[in-house]
BAFI-3210 file (N, C-alpha, C; in Angstrom, 3 decimals, decimal comma, padded with zeros to 6 digits):
// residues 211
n [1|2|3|4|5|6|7|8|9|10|11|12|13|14|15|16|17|18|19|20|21|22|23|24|25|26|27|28|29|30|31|32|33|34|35|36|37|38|39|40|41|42|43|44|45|46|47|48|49|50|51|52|53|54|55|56|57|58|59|60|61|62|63|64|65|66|67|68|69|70|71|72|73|74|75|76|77|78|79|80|81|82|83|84|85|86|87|88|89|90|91|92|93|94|95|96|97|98|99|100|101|102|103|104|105|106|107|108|109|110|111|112|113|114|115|116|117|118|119|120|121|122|123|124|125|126|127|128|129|130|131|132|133|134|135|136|137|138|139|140|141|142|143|144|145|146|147|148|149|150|151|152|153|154|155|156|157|158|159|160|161|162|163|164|165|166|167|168|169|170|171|172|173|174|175|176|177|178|179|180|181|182|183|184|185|186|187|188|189|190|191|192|193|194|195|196|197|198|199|200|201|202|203|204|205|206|207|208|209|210|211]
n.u [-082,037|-079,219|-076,143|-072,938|-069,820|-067,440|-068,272|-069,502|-066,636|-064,956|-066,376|-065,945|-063,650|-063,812|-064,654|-063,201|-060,753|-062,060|-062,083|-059,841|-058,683|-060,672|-059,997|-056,936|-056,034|-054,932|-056,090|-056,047|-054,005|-052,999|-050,107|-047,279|-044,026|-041,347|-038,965|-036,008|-034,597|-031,596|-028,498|-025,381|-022,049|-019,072|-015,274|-013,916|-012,285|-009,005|-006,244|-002,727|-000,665|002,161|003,806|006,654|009,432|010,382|013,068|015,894|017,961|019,894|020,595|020,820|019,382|019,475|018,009|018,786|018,354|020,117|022,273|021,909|022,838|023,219|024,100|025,188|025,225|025,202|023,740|023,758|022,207|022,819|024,009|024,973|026,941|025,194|022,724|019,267|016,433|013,305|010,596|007,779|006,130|003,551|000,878|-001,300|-004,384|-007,024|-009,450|-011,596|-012,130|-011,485|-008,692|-005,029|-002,484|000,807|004,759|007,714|009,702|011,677|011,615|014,444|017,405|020,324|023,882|026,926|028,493|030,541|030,075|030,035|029,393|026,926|025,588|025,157|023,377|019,622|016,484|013,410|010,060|006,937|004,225|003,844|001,362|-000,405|001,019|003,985|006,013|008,684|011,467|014,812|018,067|020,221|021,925|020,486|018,397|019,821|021,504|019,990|017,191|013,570|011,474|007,501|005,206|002,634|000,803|-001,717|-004,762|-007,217|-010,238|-013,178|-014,225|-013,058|-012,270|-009,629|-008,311|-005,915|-002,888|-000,939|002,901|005,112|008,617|011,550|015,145|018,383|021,545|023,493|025,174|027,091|028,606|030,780|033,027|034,278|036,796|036,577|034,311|035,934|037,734|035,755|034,522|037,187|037,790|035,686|036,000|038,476|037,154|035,928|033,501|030,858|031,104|032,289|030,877|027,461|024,202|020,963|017,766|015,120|011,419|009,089|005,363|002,923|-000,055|-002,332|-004,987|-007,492|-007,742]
n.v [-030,278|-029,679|-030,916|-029,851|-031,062|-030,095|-028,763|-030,982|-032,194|-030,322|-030,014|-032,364|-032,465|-030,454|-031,459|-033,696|-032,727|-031,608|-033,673|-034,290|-032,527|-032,948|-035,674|-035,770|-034,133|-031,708|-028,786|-025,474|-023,913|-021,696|-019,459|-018,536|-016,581|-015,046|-012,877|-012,165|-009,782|-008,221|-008,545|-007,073|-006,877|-005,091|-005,107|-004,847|-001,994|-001,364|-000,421|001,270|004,437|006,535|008,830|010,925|010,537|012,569|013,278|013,895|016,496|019,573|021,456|021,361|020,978|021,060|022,063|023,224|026,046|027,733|030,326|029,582|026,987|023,301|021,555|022,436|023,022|023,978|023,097|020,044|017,240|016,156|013,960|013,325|013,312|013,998|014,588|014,484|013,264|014,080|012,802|012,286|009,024|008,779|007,456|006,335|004,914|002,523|000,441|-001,322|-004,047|-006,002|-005,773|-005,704|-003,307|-002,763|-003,094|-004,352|-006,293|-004,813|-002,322|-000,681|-000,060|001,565|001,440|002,853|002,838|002,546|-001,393|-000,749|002,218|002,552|000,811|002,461|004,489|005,103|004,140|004,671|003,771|004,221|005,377|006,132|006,572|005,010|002,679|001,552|000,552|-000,220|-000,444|000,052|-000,592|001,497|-000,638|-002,891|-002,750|-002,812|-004,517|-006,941|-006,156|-005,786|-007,570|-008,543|-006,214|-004,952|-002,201|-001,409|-002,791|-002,489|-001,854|-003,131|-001,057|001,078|004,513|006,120|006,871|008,267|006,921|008,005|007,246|008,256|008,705|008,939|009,299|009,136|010,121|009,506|011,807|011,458|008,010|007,000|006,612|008,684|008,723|007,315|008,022|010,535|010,117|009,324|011,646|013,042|011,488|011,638|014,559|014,002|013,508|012,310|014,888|014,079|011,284|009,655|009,322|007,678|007,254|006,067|005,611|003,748|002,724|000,642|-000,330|-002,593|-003,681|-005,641|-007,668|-009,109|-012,508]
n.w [-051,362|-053,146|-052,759|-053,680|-055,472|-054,700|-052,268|-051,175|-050,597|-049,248|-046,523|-045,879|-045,106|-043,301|-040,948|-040,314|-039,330|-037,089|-035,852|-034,981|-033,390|-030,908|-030,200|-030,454|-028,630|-028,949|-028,350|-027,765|-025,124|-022,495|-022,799|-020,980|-020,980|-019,454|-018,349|-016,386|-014,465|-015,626|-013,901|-013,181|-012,169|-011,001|-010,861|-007,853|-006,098|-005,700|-004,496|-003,542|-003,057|-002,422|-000,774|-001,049|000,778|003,377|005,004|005,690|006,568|005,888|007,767|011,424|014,478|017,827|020,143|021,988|023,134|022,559|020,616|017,167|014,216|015,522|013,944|010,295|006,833|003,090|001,065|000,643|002,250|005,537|008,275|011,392|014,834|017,386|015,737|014,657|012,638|011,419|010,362|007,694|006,642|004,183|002,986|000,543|000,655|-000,807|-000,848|-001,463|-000,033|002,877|004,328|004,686|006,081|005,373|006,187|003,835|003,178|002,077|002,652|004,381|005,115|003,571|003,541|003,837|006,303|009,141|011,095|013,694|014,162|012,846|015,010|016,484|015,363|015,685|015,185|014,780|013,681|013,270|015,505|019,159|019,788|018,629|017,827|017,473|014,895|014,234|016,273|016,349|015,600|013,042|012,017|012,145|010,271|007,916|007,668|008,102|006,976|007,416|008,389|007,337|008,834|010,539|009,899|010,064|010,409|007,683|006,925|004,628|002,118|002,444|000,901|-000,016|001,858|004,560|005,335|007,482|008,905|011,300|011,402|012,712|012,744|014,525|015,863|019,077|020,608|022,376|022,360|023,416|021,634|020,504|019,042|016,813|015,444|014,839|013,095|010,591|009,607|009,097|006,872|005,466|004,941|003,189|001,401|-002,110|-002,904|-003,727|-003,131|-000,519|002,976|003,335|004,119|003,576|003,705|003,302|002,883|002,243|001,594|002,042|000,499|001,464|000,970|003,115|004,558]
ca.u [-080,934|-077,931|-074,358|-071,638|-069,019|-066,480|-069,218|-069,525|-065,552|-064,800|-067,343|-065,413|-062,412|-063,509|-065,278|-061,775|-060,134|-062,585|-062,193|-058,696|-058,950|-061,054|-059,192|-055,432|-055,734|-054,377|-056,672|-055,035|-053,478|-052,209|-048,589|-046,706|-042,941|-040,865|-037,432|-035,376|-034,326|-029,975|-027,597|-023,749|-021,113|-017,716|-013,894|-013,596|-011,481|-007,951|-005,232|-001,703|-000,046|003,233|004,700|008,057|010,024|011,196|013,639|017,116|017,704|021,152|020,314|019,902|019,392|019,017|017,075|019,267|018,063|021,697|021,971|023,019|022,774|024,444|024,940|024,735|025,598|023,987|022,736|023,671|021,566|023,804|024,231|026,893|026,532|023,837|021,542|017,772|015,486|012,262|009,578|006,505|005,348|002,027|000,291|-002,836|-005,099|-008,456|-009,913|-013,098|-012,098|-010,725|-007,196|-003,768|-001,552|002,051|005,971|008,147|011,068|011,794|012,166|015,746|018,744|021,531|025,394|028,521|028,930|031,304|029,137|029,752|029,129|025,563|024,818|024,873|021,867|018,235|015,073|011,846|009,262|005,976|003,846|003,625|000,220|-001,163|001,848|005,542|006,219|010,033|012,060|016,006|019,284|019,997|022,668|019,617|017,889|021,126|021,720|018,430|015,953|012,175|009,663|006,444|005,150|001,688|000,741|-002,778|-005,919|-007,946|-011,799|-013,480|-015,495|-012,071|-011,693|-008,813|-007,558|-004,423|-002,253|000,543|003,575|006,378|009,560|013,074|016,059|018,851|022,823|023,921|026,656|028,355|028,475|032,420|033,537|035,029|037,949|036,238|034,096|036,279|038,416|035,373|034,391|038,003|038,079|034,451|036,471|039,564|036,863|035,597|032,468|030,031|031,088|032,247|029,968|026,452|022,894|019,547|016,194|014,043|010,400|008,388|004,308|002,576|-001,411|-002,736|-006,722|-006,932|-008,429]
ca.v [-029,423|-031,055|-030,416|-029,780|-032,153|-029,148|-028,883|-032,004|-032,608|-029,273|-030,146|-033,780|-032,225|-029,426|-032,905|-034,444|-031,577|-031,239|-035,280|-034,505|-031,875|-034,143|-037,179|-035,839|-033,249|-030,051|-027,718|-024,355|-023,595|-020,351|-019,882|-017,168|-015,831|-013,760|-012,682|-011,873|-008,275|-008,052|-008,136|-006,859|-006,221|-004,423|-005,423|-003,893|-001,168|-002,114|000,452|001,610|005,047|006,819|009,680|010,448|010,830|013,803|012,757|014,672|017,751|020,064|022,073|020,352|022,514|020,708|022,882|023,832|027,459|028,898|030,992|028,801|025,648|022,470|021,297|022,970|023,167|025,023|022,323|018,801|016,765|015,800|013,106|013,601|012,596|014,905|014,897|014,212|014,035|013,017|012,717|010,892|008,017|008,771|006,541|006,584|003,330|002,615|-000,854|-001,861|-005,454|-006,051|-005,851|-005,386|-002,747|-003,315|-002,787|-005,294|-006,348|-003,475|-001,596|-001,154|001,187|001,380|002,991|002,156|003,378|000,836|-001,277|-000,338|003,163|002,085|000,102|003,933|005,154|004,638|004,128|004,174|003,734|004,391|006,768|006,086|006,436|004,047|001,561|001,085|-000,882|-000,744|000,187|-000,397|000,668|001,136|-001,877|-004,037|-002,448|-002,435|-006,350|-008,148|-005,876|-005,877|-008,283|-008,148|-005,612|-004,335|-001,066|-001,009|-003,064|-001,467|-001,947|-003,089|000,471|002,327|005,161|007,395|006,986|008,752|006,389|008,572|006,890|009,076|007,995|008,948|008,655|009,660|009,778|010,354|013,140|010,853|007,121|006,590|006,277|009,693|008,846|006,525|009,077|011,860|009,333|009,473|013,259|013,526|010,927|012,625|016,056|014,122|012,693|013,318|015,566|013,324|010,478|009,400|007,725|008,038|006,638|006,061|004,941|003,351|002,567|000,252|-000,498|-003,524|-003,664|-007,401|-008,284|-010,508|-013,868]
ca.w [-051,823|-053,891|-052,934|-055,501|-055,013|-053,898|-051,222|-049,906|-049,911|-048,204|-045,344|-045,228|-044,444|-041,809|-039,888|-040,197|-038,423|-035,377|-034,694|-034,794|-032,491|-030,078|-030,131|-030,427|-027,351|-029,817|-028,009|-026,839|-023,134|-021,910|-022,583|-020,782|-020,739|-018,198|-017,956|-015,131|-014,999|-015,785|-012,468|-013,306|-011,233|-011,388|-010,056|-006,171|-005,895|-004,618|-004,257|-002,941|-003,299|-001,712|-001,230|-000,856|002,413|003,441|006,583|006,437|006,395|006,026|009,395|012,827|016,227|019,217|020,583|023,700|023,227|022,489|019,132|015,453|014,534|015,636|012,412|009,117|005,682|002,181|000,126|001,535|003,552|006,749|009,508|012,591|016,192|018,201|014,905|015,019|012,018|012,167|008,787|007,629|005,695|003,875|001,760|-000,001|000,577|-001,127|-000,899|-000,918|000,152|004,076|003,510|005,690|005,621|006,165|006,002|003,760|003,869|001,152|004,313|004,952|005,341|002,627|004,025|004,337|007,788|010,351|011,419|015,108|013,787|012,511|016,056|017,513|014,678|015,961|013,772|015,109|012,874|013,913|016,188|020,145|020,403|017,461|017,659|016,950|013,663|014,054|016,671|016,311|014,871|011,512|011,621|012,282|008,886|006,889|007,770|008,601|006,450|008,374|007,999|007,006|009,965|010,291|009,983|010,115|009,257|006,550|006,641|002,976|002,087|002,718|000,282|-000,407|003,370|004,446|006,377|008,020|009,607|011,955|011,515|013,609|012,980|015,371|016,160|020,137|020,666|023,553|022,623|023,807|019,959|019,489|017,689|015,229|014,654|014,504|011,607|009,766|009,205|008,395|005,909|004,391|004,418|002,057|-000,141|-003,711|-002,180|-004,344|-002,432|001,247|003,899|002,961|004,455|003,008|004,278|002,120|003,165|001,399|001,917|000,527|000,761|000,781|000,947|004,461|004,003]
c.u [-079,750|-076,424|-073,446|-070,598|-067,763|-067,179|-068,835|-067,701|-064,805|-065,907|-066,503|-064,338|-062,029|-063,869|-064,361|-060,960|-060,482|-062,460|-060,799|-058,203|-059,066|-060,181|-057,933|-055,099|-055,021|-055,215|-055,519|-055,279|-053,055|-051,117|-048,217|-044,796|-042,451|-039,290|-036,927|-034,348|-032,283|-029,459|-026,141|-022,967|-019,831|-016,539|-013,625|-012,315|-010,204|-006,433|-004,555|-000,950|000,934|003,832|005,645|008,417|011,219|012,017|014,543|017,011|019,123|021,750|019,661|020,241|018,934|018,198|017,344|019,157|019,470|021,612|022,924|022,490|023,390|024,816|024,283|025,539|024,647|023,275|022,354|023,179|022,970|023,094|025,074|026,109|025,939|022,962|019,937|016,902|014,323|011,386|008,560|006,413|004,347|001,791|-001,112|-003,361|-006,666|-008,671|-011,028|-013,166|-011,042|-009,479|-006,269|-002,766|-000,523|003,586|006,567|009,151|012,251|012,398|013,323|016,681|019,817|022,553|026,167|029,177|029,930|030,264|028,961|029,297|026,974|025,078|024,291|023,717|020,972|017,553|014,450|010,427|007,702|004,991|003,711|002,117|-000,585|-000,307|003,098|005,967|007,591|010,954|013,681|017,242|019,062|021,103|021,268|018,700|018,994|021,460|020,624|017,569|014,677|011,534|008,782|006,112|003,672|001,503|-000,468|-004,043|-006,716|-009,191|-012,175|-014,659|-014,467|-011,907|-010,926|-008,314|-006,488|-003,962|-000,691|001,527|004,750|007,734|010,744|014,067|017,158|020,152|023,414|024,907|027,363|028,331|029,912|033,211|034,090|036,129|037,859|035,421|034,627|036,949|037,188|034,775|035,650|037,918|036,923|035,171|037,665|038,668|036,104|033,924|030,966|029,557|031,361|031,086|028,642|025,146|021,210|018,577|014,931|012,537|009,728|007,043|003,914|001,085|-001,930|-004,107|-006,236|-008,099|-009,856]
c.v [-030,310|-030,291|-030,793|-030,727|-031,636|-029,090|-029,668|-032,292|-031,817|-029,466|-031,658|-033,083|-031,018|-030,644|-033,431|-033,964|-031,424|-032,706|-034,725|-033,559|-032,534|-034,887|-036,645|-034,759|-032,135|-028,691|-026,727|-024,369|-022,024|-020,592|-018,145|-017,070|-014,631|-014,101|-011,667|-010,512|-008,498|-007,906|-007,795|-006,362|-005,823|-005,168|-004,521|-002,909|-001,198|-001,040|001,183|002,639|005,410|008,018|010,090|010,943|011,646|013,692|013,818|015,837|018,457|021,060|021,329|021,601|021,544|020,801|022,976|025,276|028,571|029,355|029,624|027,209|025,071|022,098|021,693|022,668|023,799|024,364|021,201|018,503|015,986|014,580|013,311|013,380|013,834|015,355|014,022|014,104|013,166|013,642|011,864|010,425|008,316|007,766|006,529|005,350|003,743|001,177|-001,033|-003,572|-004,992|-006,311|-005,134|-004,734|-002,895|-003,011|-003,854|-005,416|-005,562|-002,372|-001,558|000,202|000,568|002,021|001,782|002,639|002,064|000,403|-000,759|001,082|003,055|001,442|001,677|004,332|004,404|004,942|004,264|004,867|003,587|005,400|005,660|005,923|005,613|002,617|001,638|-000,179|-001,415|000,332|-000,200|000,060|000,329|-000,250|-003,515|-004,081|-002,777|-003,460|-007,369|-007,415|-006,082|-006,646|-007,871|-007,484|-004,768|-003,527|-000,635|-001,905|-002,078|-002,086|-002,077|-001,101|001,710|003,190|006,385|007,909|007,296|008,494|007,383|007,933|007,856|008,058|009,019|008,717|009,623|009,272|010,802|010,719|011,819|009,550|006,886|006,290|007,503|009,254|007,707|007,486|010,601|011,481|009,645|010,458|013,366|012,828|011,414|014,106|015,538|013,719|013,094|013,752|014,723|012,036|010,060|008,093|008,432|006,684|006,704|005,320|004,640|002,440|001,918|-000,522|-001,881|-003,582|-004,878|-007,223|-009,596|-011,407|-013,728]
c.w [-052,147|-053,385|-054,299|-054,757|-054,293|-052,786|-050,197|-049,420|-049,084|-046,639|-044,978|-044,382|-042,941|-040,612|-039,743|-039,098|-036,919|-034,916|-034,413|-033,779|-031,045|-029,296|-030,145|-029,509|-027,683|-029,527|-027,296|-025,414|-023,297|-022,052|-022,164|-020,436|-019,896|-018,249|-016,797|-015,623|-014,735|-014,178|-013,446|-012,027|-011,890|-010,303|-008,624|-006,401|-005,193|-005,354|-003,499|-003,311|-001,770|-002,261|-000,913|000,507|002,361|004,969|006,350|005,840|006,115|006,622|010,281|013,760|016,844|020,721|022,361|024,251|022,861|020,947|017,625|015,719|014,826|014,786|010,799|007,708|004,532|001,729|000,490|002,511|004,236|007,904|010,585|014,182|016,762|017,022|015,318|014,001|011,910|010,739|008,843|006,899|005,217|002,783|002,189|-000,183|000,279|-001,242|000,049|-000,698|001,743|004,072|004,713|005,182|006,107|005,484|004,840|003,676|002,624|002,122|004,575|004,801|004,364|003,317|004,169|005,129|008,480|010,924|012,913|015,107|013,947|013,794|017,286|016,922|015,392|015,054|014,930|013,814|013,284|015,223|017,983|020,539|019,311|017,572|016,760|016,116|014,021|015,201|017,209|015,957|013,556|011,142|011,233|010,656|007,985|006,922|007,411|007,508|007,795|007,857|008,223|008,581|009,552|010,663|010,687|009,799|008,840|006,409|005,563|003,581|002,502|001,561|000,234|001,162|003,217|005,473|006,844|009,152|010,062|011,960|011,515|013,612|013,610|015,548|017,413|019,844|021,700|023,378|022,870|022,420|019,302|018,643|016,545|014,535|014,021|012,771|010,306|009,105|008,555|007,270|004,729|003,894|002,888|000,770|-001,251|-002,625|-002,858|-003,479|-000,922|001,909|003,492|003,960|003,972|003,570|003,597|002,828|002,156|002,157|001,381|001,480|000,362|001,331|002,024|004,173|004,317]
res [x|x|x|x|x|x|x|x|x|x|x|x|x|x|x|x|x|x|x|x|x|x|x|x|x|x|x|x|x|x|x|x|x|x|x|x|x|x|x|x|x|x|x|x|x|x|x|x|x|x|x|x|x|x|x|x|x|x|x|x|x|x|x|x|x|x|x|x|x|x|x|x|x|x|x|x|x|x|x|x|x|x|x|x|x|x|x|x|x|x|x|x|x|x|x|x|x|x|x|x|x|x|x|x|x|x|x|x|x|x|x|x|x|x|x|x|x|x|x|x|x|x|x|x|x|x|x|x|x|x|x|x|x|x|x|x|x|x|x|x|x|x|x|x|x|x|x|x|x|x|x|x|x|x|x|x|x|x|x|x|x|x|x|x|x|x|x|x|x|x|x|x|x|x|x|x|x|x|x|x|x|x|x|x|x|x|x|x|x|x|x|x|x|x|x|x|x|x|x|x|x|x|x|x|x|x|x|x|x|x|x]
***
């Protein structure tokens, strides 16, 4: 039998192929691929709300059982020696990271009381049976401010906790200072009704992530 010359040179070249095969180690392997299934994460949850403080009032009673109040008025919130008013702190904490709650030095009393006046006010800030953040006059707020003062640690996995703080403030009827205080009621009665002696209590929180 005769080969055609397309023949024989198509048969050279499949014999070419299988040495090359052979000899240059181009046989197939197994090849396999795998991917690793996605991870993501999100930013932890880290937050501080407040709501406002409701302390004075523009009726006090002493609660000596006798009829009326001790001190009143219609609209104006009031201060005067045998007052008492007492309010809470709330704030709203969520943090999912271990984190410290606390006072700062935001914390403080505004007035332009004398200061020997102001060494008669008491604060106390805080509850008796959890722990006393601040307990002092308001000269000591109204001068010094508070340092950082802890409230509370806060557990990571806290959400939407409602930290409530009690806070007191107070002016005795008998500290031996009547006639400084009597000077200064009168001098509130000559003055523009807008202005006079005034006191404010300002509370401020700050929520830090502990190391």
């Amino acid at each position: 039998m005769k080969m055609t010359r397309k023949r024989v040179v198509t048969t050279a070249a499949i014999a070419a192929f299988l040495t090359a095969g052979v000899f240059g180690g181009t046989f197939a392997k197994y090849v396999l691929q795998v991917d690793t299934k996605d991870d993501s994460a999100r930013v932890a949850k880290f937050y501080l709300g407040a709501s406002d403080l409701d302390l004075f009032a523009n009726t006090y009673d002493n609660g000596d059982g006798e009829a009326g109040a001790d001190i009143a008025t219609t609209i104006d919130n009031l201060i005067a020696p045998n007052f008492e008013a007492t309010g809470t702190l709330t704030f709203d904490v969520t943090s999912e990271v271990k984190a410290t709650l606390g006072f700062d030095n935001r914390t403080k009393v505004e007035t332009n009381l004398p200061d020997d006046i102001q060494e008669d006010l008491k604060v106390v800030i805080g509850d008796t049976s959890t722990g006393i953040v601040y307990t002092g006059t308001v000269y000591d707020l109204s001068h010094g401010g508070l340092s950082f003062a802890k409230i509370k640690d806060v557990p990571a996995h806290t959400i939407g906790d409602v930290v409530t703080v009690p806070v007191t403030v107070s002016w005795a009827l008998e500290n031996g200072k009547d006639d400084v205080e009597t000077a200064l009621a009168r001098e509130q009665y000559a003055d523009d009704p807008t202005g006079g002696y005034t006191l404010t209590l300002s509370a401020a929180a700050v929520l830090t992530q502990a190391n």
